[in-house]
C-alpha positions in Angstrom: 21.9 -20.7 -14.5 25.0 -19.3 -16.4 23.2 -20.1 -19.8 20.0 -18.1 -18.5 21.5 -15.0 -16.6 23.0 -11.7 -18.3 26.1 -10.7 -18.3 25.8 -8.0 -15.6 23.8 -10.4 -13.5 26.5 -12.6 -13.2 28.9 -9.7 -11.9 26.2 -8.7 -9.7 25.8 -11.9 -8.5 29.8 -12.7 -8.0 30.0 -9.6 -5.8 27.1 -10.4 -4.0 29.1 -14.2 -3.5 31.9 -12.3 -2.6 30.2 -10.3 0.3 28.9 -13.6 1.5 32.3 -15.3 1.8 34.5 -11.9 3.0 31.5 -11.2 5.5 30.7 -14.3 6.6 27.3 -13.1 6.4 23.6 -13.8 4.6 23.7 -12.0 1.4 20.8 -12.2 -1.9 20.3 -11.0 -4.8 17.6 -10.6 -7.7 18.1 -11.1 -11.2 15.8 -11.0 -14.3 16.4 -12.6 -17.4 14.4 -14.2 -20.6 13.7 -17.3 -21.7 11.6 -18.9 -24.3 10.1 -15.7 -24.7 9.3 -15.6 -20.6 10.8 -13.0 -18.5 11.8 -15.0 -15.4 13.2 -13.8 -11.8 15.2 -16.0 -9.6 16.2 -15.2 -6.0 20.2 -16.2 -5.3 21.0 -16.6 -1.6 24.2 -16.8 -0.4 25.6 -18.4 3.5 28.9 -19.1 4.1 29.3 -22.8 5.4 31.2 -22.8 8.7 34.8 -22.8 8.2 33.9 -19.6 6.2 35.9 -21.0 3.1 32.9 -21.7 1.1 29.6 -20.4 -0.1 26.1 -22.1 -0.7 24.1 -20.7 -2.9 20.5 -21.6 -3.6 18.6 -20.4 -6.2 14.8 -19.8 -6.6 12.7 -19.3 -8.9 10.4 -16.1 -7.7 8.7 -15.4 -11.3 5.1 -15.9 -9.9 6.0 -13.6 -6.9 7.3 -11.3 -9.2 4.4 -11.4 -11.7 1.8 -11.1 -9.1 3.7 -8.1 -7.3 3.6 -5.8 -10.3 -0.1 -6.8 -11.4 -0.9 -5.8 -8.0 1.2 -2.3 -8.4 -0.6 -2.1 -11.5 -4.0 -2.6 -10.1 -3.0 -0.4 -6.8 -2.1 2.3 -9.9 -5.7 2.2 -11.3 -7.6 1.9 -7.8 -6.0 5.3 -6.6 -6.4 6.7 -9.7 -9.9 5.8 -9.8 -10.5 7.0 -6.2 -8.6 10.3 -7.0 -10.5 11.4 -9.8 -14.1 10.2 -8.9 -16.8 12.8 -8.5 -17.7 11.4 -4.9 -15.6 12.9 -2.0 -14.3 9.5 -0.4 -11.9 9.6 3.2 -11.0 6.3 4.8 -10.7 5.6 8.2 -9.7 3.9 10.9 -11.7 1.7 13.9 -11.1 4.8 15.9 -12.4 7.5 13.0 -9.1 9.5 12.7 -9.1 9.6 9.2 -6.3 8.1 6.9 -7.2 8.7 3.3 -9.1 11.1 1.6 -9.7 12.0 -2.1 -9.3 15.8 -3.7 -13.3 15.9 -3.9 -13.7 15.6 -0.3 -11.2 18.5 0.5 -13.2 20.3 -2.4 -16.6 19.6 -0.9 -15.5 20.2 2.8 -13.7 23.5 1.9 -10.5 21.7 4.2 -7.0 20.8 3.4 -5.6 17.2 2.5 -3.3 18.4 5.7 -5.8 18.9 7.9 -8.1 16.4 7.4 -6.0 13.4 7.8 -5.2 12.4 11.1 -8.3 14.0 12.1 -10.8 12.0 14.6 -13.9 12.6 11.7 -16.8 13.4 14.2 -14.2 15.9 15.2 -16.0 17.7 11.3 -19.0 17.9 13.1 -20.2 20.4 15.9 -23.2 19.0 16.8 -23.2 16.0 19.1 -26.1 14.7 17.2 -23.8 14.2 14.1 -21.3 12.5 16.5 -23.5 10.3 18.0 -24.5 9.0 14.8 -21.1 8.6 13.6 -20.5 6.5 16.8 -23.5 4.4 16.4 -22.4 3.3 12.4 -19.3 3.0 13.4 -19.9 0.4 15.6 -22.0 -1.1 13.3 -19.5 -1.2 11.0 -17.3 -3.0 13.4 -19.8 -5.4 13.7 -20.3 -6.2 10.4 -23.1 -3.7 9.6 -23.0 -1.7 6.6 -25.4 1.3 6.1 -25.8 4.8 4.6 -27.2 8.2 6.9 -26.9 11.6 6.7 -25.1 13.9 8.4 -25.2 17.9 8.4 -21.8 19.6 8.0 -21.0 23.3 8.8 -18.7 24.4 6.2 -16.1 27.7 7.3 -17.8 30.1 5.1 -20.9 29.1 7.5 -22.7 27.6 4.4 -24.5 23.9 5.8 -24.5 20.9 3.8 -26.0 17.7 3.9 -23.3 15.1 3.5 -24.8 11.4 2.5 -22.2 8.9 4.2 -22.4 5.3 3.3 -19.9 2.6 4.9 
């Protein structure tokens, strides 16, 4: 692995040895390196044996872990940046409805602060029990599988109503 590591990989990795045998502890470490024109990452473990005078190491080869973790920060990258610049006002939430995600086109439409909207229980938004009801009723729906869209009226603070489409 000599041949394939960099030159500050292999002091990185010594010291990481080094911690292994003075601490008689686990210790690992990450390097990146090329070959053939492939950028390859290997995980180094380190475990002292039991008379604590030696080290094992073993050596993996986590390049397809590695590959698949930053194509999925690249995707994850894209998705929110989708989601944050759509036109449609989009909050997630969870089985209970407190909310855990919403978009700057919701906080636009609702007239309502990022701050104040997440943690929020979302039928909480609407005064009339009607509106709750019918949240409560999707939502378990939802939870069961069930996927629809309904209306809902919403009461904005400057007293102006809108009808809000929901689908989920």
């Amino acid at each position: 692995w000599e041949e394939l590591a960099q030159e500050q990989d292999i002091k990185n990795l010594m010291g990481t040895w080094e911690k292994a045998r003075d601490s008689h502890a686990y210790n690992s470490a990450l390097f990146l390196t090329q070959f053939e024109e492939r950028q390859l990452q290997y995980e180094v473990r380190f475990a002292p044996t039991d008379n604590h005078q030696e080290v094992v190491a073993i050596i993996r080869d986590v390049t397809a872990q590695y590959t698949a973790n930053l194509a999925l920060a690249e995707s994850e990258k894209r998705y929110r940046t989708l989601v944050e610049h759509m036109h449609e006002g989009v909050a997630l939430t969870d089985p209970n409805e407190n909310i855990l995600f919403v978009n700057n086109r919701i906080t636009e439409i609702l007239q309502l602060p990022k701050e104040e909207l997440l943690g929020m229980v979302s039928y909480d938004l609407f005064s009339e029990s009607e509106n709750q009801e019918i949240i409560q009723q999707n939502m378990t729906g939802r939870l069961n599988g069930q996927h629809g869209t309904y209306e809902l009226e919403f009461r904005r603070r400057d007293g102006k109503k809108m009808c809000i489409l929901v689908a989920g």
